[in-house]
N, C-alpha and C positions, 0 to 999 in steps of 0.2 A: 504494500500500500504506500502510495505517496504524499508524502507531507509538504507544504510550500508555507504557508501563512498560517496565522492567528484565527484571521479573524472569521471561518467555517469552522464549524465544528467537528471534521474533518481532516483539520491540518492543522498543523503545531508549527508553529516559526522560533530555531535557536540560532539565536546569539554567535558568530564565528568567533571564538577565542582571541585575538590578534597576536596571541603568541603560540599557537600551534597553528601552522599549514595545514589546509585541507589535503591536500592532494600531498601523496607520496614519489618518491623521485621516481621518475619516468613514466608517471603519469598523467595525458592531458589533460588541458585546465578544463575544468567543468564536467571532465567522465569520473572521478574517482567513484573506486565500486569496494571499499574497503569495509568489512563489518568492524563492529568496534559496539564497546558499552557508550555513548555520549550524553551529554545534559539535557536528553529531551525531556519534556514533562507537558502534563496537563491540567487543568484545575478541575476539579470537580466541587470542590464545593471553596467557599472562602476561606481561605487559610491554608490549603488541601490540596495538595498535587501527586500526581501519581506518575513515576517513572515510566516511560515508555524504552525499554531495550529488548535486545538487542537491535540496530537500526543500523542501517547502510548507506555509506553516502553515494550520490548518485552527479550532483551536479554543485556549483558552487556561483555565485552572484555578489563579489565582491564589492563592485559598486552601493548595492544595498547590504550588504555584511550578512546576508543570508543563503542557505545553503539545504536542497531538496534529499530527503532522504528518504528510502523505501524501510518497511514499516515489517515489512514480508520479505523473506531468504528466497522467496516463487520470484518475486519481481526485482531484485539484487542487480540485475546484469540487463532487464529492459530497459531501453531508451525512451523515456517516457515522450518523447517530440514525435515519436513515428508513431504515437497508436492513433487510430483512427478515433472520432467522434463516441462510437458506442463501446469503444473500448475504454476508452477514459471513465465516461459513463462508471463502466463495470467495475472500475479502480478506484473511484472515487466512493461508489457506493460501501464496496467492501472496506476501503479504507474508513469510512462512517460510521460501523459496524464495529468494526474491532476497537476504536477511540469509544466510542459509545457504550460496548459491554463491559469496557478495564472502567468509567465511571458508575456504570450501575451496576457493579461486584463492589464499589470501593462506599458507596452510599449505600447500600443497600444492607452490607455488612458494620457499615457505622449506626445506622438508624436502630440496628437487632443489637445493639453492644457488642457484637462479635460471640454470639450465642446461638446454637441450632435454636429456632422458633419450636419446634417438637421435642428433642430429648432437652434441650440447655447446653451441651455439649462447646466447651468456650476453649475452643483451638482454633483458632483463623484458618490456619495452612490446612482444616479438616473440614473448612464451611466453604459453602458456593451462593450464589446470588439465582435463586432460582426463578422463573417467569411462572403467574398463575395463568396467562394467554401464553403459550410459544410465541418468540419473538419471528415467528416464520407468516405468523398472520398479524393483518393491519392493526388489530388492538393488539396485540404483545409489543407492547412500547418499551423500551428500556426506561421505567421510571420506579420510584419506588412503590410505588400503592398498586405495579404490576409484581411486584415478586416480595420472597422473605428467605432470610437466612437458613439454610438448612443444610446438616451436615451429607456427606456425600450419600452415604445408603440411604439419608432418607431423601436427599434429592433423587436420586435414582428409581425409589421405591414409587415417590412422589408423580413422575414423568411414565412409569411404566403403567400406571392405576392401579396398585396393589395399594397405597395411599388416595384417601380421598380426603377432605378438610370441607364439612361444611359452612353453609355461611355464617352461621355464628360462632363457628373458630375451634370445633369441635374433630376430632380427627377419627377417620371411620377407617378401619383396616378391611380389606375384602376377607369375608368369610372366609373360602377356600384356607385362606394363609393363616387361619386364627384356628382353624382344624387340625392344622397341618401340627407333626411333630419330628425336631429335628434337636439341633443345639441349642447352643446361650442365645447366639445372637438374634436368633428367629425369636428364642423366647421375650428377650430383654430388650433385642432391638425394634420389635415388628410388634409382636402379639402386643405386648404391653402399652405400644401407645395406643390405642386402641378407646377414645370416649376420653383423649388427655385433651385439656382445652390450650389452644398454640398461646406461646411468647409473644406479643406484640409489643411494636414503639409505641409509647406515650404519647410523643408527638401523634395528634391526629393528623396531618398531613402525610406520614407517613405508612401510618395504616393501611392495610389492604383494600382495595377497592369494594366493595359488596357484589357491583352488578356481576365483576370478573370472577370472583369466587360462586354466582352463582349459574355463572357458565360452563366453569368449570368442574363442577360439583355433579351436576347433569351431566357431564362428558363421563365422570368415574363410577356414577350410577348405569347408565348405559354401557360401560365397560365390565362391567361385575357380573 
Protein backbone atom coordinates (compact mmCIF):
# COMPACT_ATOMS: atom_id res chain seq x y z
CA UNK A 1 0.00 0.00 0.00
CA UNK A 2 1.02 3.57 -0.73
CA UNK A 3 1.47 6.21 1.59
CA UNK A 4 2.02 10.02 0.18
CA UNK A 5 0.35 12.77 2.50
CA UNK A 6 -1.43 13.44 5.65
CA UNK A 7 -4.11 14.71 4.82
CA UNK A 8 -6.43 11.17 3.47
CA UNK A 9 -6.90 8.99 5.77
CA UNK A 10 -5.03 6.64 3.73
CA UNK A 11 -1.76 8.17 3.70
CA UNK A 12 0.78 9.04 6.24
CA UNK A 13 3.28 11.89 5.28
CA UNK A 14 7.03 11.53 7.23
CA UNK A 15 9.39 13.98 7.83
CA UNK A 16 12.85 13.17 5.76
CA UNK A 17 15.56 13.16 8.58
CA UNK A 18 18.13 15.68 6.98
CA UNK A 19 20.66 13.69 8.30
CA UNK A 20 20.13 10.28 6.98
CA UNK A 21 19.97 9.87 2.93
CA UNK A 22 17.02 8.25 1.52
CA UNK A 23 18.46 6.52 -1.15
CA UNK A 24 21.57 4.06 -0.72
CA UNK A 25 24.67 4.23 -2.87
CA UNK A 26 23.96 3.26 -6.35
CA UNK A 27 20.78 3.84 -6.04
CA UNK A 28 18.46 6.23 -8.33
CA UNK A 29 17.18 9.31 -6.94
CA UNK A 30 13.59 8.66 -6.25
CA UNK A 31 13.57 4.46 -6.84
CA UNK A 32 14.95 3.52 -3.41
CA UNK A 33 13.10 0.12 -2.68
CA UNK A 34 14.99 -0.42 0.76
CA UNK A 35 12.76 -2.03 3.63
CA UNK A 36 13.62 -0.72 6.99
CA UNK A 37 11.78 -0.09 10.49
CA UNK A 38 11.01 4.09 9.89
CA UNK A 39 9.11 6.89 11.96
CA UNK A 40 5.84 6.38 10.25
CA UNK A 41 2.96 6.60 12.51
CA UNK A 42 -0.62 7.41 12.65
CA UNK A 43 -3.09 9.01 15.05
CA UNK A 44 -5.87 7.42 16.17
CA UNK A 45 -7.14 9.20 18.75
CA UNK A 46 -5.60 12.41 20.45
CA UNK A 47 -2.50 11.82 22.03
CA UNK A 48 -2.33 8.33 20.28
CA UNK A 49 -0.22 7.19 17.54
CA UNK A 50 0.24 3.97 16.24
CA UNK A 51 3.48 2.71 14.54
CA UNK A 52 3.02 1.76 11.19
CA UNK A 53 6.31 -0.86 10.05
CA UNK A 54 7.69 -2.53 8.45
CA UNK A 55 7.53 0.09 5.23
CA UNK A 56 9.45 0.56 2.19
CA UNK A 57 10.79 3.39 0.57
CA UNK A 58 9.61 3.66 -2.95
CA UNK A 59 10.20 7.27 -4.00
CA UNK A 60 11.71 10.56 -2.53
CA UNK A 61 10.47 14.51 -3.17
CA UNK A 62 13.17 16.56 -1.74
CA UNK A 63 11.95 19.74 -2.76
CA UNK A 64 8.89 19.15 -0.27
CA UNK A 65 11.10 16.93 2.31
CA UNK A 66 8.74 14.13 1.74
CA UNK A 67 9.02 10.62 0.75
CA UNK A 68 6.39 7.65 -0.75
CA UNK A 69 6.42 4.46 0.93
CA UNK A 70 4.75 1.12 0.20
CA UNK A 71 3.00 -0.15 3.27
CA UNK A 72 2.90 -3.81 1.77
CA UNK A 73 6.27 -6.34 0.84
CA UNK A 74 3.30 -7.23 -2.51
CA UNK A 75 3.84 -3.63 -3.66
CA UNK A 76 7.93 -3.02 -2.54
CA UNK A 77 9.21 -3.07 -6.12
CA UNK A 78 5.93 -1.56 -8.12
CA UNK A 79 6.37 1.64 -9.67
CA UNK A 80 3.59 3.25 -8.55
CA UNK A 81 3.54 6.09 -11.94
CA UNK A 82 2.65 3.04 -14.26
CA UNK A 83 -0.41 1.63 -12.60
CA UNK A 84 -3.25 2.49 -14.40
CA UNK A 85 -6.48 4.58 -13.04
CA UNK A 86 -8.21 1.33 -11.51
CA UNK A 87 -5.29 0.14 -10.32
CA UNK A 88 -4.59 2.89 -8.10
CA UNK A 89 -8.07 2.76 -7.22
CA UNK A 90 -7.24 -0.89 -5.80
CA UNK A 91 -4.08 0.41 -3.87
CA UNK A 92 -5.47 3.19 -2.48
CA UNK A 93 -8.57 1.33 -1.28
CA UNK A 94 -6.49 -1.58 0.23
CA UNK A 95 -4.12 0.94 1.59
CA UNK A 96 -7.42 2.52 3.48
CA UNK A 97 -8.19 -0.68 5.00
CA UNK A 98 -5.19 -1.67 6.46
CA UNK A 99 -4.57 2.31 8.20
CA UNK A 100 -8.09 1.88 9.15
CA UNK A 101 -8.00 -1.62 10.92
CA UNK A 102 -4.36 -0.88 12.92
CA UNK A 103 -6.81 2.23 14.25
CA UNK A 104 -9.93 0.31 15.18
CA UNK A 105 -7.65 -2.70 16.82
CA UNK A 106 -5.99 0.29 18.73
CA UNK A 107 -9.52 2.14 19.81
CA UNK A 108 -11.35 -0.59 20.17
CA UNK A 109 -8.82 -2.38 22.41
CA UNK A 110 -8.50 1.10 24.46
CA UNK A 111 -12.26 1.63 24.84
CA UNK A 112 -12.47 -2.48 26.46
CA UNK A 113 -9.31 -1.46 28.90
CA UNK A 114 -7.49 -4.19 27.08
CA UNK A 115 -9.85 -6.84 28.42
CA UNK A 116 -11.79 -9.83 26.41
CA UNK A 117 -15.46 -8.35 26.72
CA UNK A 118 -16.41 -12.27 27.46
CA UNK A 119 -13.88 -14.07 29.71
CA UNK A 120 -11.87 -10.43 31.12
CA UNK A 121 -8.81 -12.16 29.83
CA UNK A 122 -6.20 -8.79 30.08
CA UNK A 123 -3.27 -9.64 27.77
CA UNK A 124 -3.37 -7.28 24.63
CA UNK A 125 -0.95 -9.49 22.57
CA UNK A 126 -4.06 -12.29 23.23
CA UNK A 127 -7.00 -9.62 22.23
CA UNK A 128 -8.28 -8.70 18.69
CA UNK A 129 -10.70 -5.86 17.62
CA UNK A 130 -13.53 -7.95 16.53
CA UNK A 131 -16.52 -6.50 13.94
CA UNK A 132 -20.22 -7.26 15.11
CA UNK A 133 -21.18 -6.55 10.98
CA UNK A 134 -17.96 -8.13 8.85
CA UNK A 135 -16.05 -5.21 7.67
CA UNK A 136 -16.78 -7.02 4.11
CA UNK A 137 -20.29 -5.55 4.06
CA UNK A 138 -21.38 -1.71 3.90
CA UNK A 139 -22.26 -1.41 7.71
CA UNK A 140 -19.11 -3.25 9.08
CA UNK A 141 -17.55 0.19 9.54
CA UNK A 142 -14.25 0.12 11.32
CA UNK A 143 -15.72 2.16 14.38
CA UNK A 144 -16.16 1.29 17.76
CA UNK A 145 -19.82 0.67 18.51
CA UNK A 146 -19.02 -1.90 15.39
CA UNK A 147 -16.82 -4.26 17.35
CA UNK A 148 -15.48 -5.26 21.07
CA UNK A 149 -12.43 -6.78 22.43
CA UNK A 150 -12.28 -10.34 22.47
CA UNK A 151 -9.63 -12.69 23.10
CA UNK A 152 -8.68 -14.95 20.06
CA UNK A 153 -10.80 -18.23 20.67
CA UNK A 154 -13.59 -16.21 21.44
CA UNK A 155 -13.06 -14.06 18.56
CA UNK A 156 -12.96 -17.04 16.41
CA UNK A 157 -15.64 -18.98 18.26
CA UNK A 158 -17.49 -15.52 17.83
CA UNK A 159 -17.03 -15.20 13.76
CA UNK A 160 -17.67 -19.08 13.32
CA UNK A 161 -21.57 -18.81 15.28
CA UNK A 162 -20.64 -21.24 17.91
CA UNK A 163 -20.97 -17.75 19.91
CA UNK A 164 -23.81 -15.61 19.70
CA UNK A 165 -24.22 -12.37 22.04
CA UNK A 166 -27.79 -11.12 22.39
CA UNK A 167 -28.96 -7.63 22.30
CA UNK A 168 -28.99 -7.19 25.74
CA UNK A 169 -25.39 -8.38 26.01
CA UNK A 170 -26.15 -11.61 27.18
CA UNK A 171 -23.81 -14.55 25.45
CA UNK A 172 -25.60 -17.68 24.16
CA UNK A 173 -23.24 -20.69 23.37
CA UNK A 174 -24.97 -23.02 20.51
CA UNK A 175 -26.40 -26.04 22.08
CA UNK A 176 -24.45 -28.66 20.15
CA UNK A 177 -21.09 -27.21 21.91
CA UNK A 178 -22.63 -27.04 25.51
CA UNK A 179 -23.58 -31.02 24.90
CA UNK A 180 -20.45 -31.62 23.71
CA UNK A 181 -17.72 -33.32 26.07
CA UNK A 182 -14.01 -32.93 25.68
CA UNK A 183 -11.25 -30.93 27.89
CA UNK A 184 -10.79 -27.63 30.06
CA UNK A 185 -10.81 -25.51 27.49
CA UNK A 186 -14.26 -26.41 25.88
CA UNK A 187 -15.35 -26.62 29.48
CA UNK A 188 -13.97 -23.21 30.92
CA UNK A 189 -13.57 -21.77 27.80
CA UNK A 190 -16.83 -22.33 25.75
CA UNK A 191 -19.54 -24.04 27.88
CA UNK A 192 -19.19 -21.62 30.62
CA UNK A 193 -19.66 -18.60 29.16
CA UNK A 194 -22.76 -19.48 28.23
CA UNK A 195 -25.89 -16.69 29.98
CA UNK A 196 -22.33 -14.49 31.05
CA UNK A 197 -23.44 -10.85 30.46
CA UNK A 198 -20.24 -9.00 28.10
CA UNK A 199 -17.78 -6.22 29.48
CA UNK A 200 -18.63 -3.17 28.18
CA UNK A 201 -17.13 0.73 27.87
CA UNK A 202 -18.68 3.02 30.19
CA UNK A 203 -18.21 5.50 27.61
CA UNK A 204 -21.71 5.36 25.90
CA UNK A 205 -20.38 6.31 22.66
CA UNK A 206 -18.58 3.47 22.69
CA UNK A 207 -20.96 0.89 23.32
CA UNK A 208 -22.06 -1.53 20.90
CA UNK A 209 -24.57 -0.49 18.58
CA UNK A 210 -28.03 -2.32 19.31
CA UNK A 211 -29.40 -2.23 15.76
CA UNK A 212 -25.82 -4.39 14.63
CA UNK A 213 -26.05 -6.70 17.59
CA UNK A 214 -29.59 -7.24 16.58
CA UNK A 215 -28.56 -8.28 13.16
CA UNK A 216 -26.23 -10.17 14.14
CA UNK A 217 -27.83 -12.11 16.73
CA UNK A 218 -30.59 -13.25 13.98
CA UNK A 219 -27.46 -14.36 11.63
CA UNK A 220 -26.39 -16.86 14.98
CA UNK A 221 -29.87 -17.96 15.60
CA UNK A 222 -30.31 -18.82 11.94
CA UNK A 223 -26.96 -20.40 12.03
CA UNK A 224 -27.72 -22.84 15.03
Amino acid sequence: MWTRSVRMASQVQVPRPRSQPLRQPGTPRGKGASPGLLPTSFASDRGIYIAIYPVWLRAEDRFREEFTVALDASLSLVDVSELSPVQRQYVERLTRTRLHQRVFHARVLRAYADRCAMCRLHHPELLDAAHIIPDTEPDGLPVVPNGWSLCKIHHAAYDANLIGVRPNLVIDVKRRLLDEIDGPMLRHGLQEMDRVKLLIPTQRLCQPDPKRLEVRYERFLAAS
